[in-house]
C-alpha positions as CSV (number, residue, x, y, z in Angstrom):
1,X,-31.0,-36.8,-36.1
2,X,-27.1,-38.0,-36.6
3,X,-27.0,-34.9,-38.9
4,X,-28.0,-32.1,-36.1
5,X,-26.4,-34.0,-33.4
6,X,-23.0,-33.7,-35.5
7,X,-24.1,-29.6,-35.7
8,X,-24.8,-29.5,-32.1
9,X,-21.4,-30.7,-31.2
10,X,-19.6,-28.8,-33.7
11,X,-21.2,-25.4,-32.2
12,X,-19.8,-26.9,-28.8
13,X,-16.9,-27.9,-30.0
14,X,-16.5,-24.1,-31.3
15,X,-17.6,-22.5,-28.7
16,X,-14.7,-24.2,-26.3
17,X,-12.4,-23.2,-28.7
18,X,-13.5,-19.8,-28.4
19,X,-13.7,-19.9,-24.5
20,X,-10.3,-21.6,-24.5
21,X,-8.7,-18.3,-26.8
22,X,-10.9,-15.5,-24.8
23,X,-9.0,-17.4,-21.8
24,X,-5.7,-17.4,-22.9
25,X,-5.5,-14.1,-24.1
26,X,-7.1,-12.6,-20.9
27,X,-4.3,-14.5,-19.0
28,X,-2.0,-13.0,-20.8
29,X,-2.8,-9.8,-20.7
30,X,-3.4,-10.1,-16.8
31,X,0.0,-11.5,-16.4
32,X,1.5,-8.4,-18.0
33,X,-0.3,-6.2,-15.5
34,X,0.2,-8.7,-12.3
35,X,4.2,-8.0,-13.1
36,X,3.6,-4.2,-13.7
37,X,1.1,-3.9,-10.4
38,X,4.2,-5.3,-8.0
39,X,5.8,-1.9,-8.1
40,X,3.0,0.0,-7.7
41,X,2.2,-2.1,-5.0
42,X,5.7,-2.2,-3.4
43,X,5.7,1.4,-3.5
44,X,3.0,1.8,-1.1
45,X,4.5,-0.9,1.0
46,X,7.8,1.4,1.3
47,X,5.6,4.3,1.5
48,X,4.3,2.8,5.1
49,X,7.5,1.8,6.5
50,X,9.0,4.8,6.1
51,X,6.3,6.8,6.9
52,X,6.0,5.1,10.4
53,X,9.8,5.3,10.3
54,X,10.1,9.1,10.3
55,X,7.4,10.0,12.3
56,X,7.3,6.6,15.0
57,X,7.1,9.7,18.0
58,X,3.8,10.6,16.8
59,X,2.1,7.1,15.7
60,X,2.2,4.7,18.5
61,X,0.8,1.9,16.9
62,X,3.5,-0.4,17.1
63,X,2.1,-2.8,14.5
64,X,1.2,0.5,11.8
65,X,4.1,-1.1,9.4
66,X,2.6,-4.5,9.1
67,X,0.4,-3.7,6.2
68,X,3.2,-1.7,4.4
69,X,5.3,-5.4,5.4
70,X,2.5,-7.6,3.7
71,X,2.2,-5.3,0.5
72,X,5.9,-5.8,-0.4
73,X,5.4,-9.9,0.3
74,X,2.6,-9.5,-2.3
75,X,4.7,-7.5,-4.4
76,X,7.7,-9.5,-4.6
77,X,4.9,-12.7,-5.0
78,X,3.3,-11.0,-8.0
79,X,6.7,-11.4,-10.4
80,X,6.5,-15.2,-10.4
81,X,2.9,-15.2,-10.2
82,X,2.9,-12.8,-13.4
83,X,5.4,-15.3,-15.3
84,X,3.6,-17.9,-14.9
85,X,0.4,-16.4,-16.2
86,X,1.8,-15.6,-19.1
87,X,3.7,-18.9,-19.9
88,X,0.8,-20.4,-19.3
89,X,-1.4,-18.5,-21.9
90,X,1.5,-19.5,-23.9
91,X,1.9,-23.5,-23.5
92,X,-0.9,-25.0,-21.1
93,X,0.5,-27.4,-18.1
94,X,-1.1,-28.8,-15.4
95,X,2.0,-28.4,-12.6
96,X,2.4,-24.8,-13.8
97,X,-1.7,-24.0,-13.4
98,X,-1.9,-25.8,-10.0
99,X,1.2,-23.5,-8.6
100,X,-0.6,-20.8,-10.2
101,X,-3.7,-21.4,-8.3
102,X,-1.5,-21.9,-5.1
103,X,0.0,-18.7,-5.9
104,X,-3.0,-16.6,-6.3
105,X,-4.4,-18.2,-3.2
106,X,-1.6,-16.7,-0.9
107,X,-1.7,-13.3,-2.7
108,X,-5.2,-13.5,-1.8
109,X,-4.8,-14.1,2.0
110,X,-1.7,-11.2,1.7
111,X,-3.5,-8.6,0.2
112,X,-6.6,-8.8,2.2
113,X,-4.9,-8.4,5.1
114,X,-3.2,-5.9,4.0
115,X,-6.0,-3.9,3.1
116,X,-8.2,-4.9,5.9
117,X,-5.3,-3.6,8.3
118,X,-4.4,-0.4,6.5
119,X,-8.3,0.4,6.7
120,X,-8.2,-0.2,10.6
121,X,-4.6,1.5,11.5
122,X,-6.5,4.5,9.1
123,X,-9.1,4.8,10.8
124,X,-7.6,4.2,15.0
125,X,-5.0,6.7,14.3
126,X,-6.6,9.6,13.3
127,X,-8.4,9.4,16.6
128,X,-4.7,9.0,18.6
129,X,-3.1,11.3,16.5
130,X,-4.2,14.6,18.5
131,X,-3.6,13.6,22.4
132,X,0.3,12.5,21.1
133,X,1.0,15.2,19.3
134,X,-0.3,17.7,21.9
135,X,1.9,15.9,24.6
136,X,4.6,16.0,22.8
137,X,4.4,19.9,21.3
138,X,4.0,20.8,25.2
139,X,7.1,18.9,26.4
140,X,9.5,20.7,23.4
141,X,12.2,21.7,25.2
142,X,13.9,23.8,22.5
143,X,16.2,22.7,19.0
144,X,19.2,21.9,20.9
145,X,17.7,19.8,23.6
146,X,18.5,15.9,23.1
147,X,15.0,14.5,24.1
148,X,13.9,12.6,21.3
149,X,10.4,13.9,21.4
150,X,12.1,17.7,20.4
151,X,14.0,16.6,17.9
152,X,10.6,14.7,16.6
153,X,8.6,18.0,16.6
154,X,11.3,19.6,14.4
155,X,11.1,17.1,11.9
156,X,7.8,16.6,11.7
157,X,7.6,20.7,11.3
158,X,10.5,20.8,8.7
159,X,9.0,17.6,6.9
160,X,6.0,18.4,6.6
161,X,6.3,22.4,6.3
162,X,4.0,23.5,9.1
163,X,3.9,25.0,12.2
164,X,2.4,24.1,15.5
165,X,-0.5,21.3,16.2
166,X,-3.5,23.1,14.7
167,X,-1.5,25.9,13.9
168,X,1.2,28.3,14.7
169,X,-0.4,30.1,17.3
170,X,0.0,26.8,19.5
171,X,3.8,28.1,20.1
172,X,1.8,31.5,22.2
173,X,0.8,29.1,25.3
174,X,3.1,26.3,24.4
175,X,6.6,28.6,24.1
176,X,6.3,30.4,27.6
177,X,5.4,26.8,29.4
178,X,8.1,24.9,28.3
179,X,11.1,25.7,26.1
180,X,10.9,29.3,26.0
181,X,12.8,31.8,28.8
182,X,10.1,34.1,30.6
183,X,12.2,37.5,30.4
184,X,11.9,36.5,25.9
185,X,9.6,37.3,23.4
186,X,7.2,34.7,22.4
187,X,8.5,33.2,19.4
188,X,8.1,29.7,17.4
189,X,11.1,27.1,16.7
190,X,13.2,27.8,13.8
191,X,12.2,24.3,12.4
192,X,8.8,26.3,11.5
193,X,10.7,29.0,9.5
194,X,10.5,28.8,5.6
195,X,13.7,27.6,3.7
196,X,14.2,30.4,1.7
197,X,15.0,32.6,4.5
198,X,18.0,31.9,6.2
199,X,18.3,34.2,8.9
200,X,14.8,33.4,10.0
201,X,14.1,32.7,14.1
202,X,11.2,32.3,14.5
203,X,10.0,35.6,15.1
204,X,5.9,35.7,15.3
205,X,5.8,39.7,13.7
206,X,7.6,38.2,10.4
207,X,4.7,35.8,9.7
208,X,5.8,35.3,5.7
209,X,8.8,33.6,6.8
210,X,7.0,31.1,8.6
211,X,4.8,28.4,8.2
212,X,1.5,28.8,9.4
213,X,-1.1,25.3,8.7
214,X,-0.6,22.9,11.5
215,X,1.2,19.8,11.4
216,X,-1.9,17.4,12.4
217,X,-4.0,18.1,9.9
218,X,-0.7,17.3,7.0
219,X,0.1,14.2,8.7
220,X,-3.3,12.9,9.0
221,X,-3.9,13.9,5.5
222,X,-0.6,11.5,4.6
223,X,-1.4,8.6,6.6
224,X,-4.6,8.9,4.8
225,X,-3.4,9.1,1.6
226,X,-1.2,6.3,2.0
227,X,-3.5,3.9,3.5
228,X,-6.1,4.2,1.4
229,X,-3.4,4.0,-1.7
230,X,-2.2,0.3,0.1
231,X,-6.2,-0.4,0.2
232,X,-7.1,0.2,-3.0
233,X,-3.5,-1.2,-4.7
234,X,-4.6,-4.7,-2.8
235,X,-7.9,-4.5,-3.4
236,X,-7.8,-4.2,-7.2
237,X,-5.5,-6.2,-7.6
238,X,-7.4,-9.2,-5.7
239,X,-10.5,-8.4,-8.0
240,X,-7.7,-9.5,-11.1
241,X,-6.4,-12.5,-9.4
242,X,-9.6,-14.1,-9.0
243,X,-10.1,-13.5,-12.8
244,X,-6.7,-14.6,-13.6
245,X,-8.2,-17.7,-11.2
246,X,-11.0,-18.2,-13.1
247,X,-9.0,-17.8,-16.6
248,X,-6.7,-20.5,-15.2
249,X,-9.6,-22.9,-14.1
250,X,-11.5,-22.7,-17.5
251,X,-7.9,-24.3,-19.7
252,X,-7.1,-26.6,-16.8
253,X,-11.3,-27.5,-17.2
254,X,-9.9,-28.1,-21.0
255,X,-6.3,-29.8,-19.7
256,X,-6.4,-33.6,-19.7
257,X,-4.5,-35.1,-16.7
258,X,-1.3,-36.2,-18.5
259,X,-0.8,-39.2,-15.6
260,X,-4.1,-40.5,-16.6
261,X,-3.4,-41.2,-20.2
262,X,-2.2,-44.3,-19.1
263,X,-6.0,-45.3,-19.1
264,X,-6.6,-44.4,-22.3
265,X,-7.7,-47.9,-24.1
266,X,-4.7,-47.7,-27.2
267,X,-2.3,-48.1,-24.1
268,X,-3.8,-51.6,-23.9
269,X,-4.3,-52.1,-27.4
């Protein structure tokens, strides 16, 4: 009985120290790729703001920057929270695995919020995005005029290399309401003529030199894009936090208290 109870608690006594390795090295390498993810997620942060920076005039939500906000708190959270993974796969302490754990509990809360918001603002705006950019296509009052909402339209038009809401022929009703003179032909702005020619304006029989997809459609296509880059970034990386969690709670499982050792019975000996 003493002899299988001694093989018994060698195979445990293996297996830990097999758990123990597995964890280490998983730590390890999840450090590396917490440190490498905070650009990636950074980057879509950056990618929000300005997004919502260069085209405010056409999203009105007011908030639409917040996820891009909480993305580069993340970001800038993942570089300690990477070190310490990795010192910790290194040399085991139990200070350095609680402000882990801390540390991957607030990138939790940051990136979930993140996503969760960049899911909503995704999904709100495409639905707003029509009635504001028709409002503000009808009130263009030419490229010289200082009303912020022109000088928004030929940005967005330059920008994003298109031409009208849906499309160029927008400019047909559009031109003779608003910015263009009555006794003129009907013509687009110059901010929807093509680079390459210069001595473009906008003239509607010269269709090659300008562009002809509408601008909705791009920019919905990029708030898309970027939101769902921002959901994905914080949700994948949350998925390897809580395994970087759980690597973390199985060598703190195996970490002795180092203020308890005062109980251990060769202190009173």
């Amino acid at each position: 009985m003493r002899t299988i109870g001694a093989v018994v608690v060698s195979l445990h006594c293996s297996e830990d120290s097999w758990l123990r390795s597995f964890a280490r090295t998983l730590l390890m390498f999840l450090g590396l790729v917490l440190w490498g993810a905070a650009a990636a997620l950074a980057f879509g942060g950056v990618f929000v703001i300005l997004m919502y920076k260069n085209y405010k005039c056409f999203l009105q939500e007011s908030f639409l920057p917040l996820p891009g906000w909480l993305a580069i708190a993340a970001a800038f959270v993942l570089l300690p929270t990477g070190i310490l993974a990795i010192s910790i796969s290194t040399k085991s302490s139990r200070y350095r695995q609680g402000v882990l754990m801390y540390l991957l509990l607030l990138l939790l809360c940051l990136e979930m919020s993140s996503a969760l918001l960049a899911q909503i603002y995704s999904t709100r705006m495409a639905s707003e995005l029509k009635s504001t950019m028709d409002h503000l296509f009808y009130q263009y009052n030419g490229p010289y005029s200082e009303n912020p909402g022109s000088r928004a339209v030929d940005k967005i038009q330059r920008n994003l290399q298109c031409c009208g809401v849906q499309n160029y022929t927008d400019w047909l009703t559009a031109a003779t309401v608003s910015w263009h003179l009555p006794n003129e032909k009907a013509c687009v702005p110059e901010s929807c003529c093509k680079e390459k020619y210069s001595h473009c304006r906008g003239n509607l029989c010269l269709l090659e030199q300008l562009f002809q997809e509408g601008c909705l459609r791009k920019l919905e296509d990029q708030l898309h894009f970027v939101m769902l880059y921002v959901f994905w970034c914080c949700t994948v990386l949350s998925v390897l936090e809580l395994l970087a969690g759980f690597c973390n709670g199985i060598l703190m499982r195996h970490q002795p208290f180092q203020d308890l050792r005062i109980l251990d019975s060769a202190t009173f000996s």
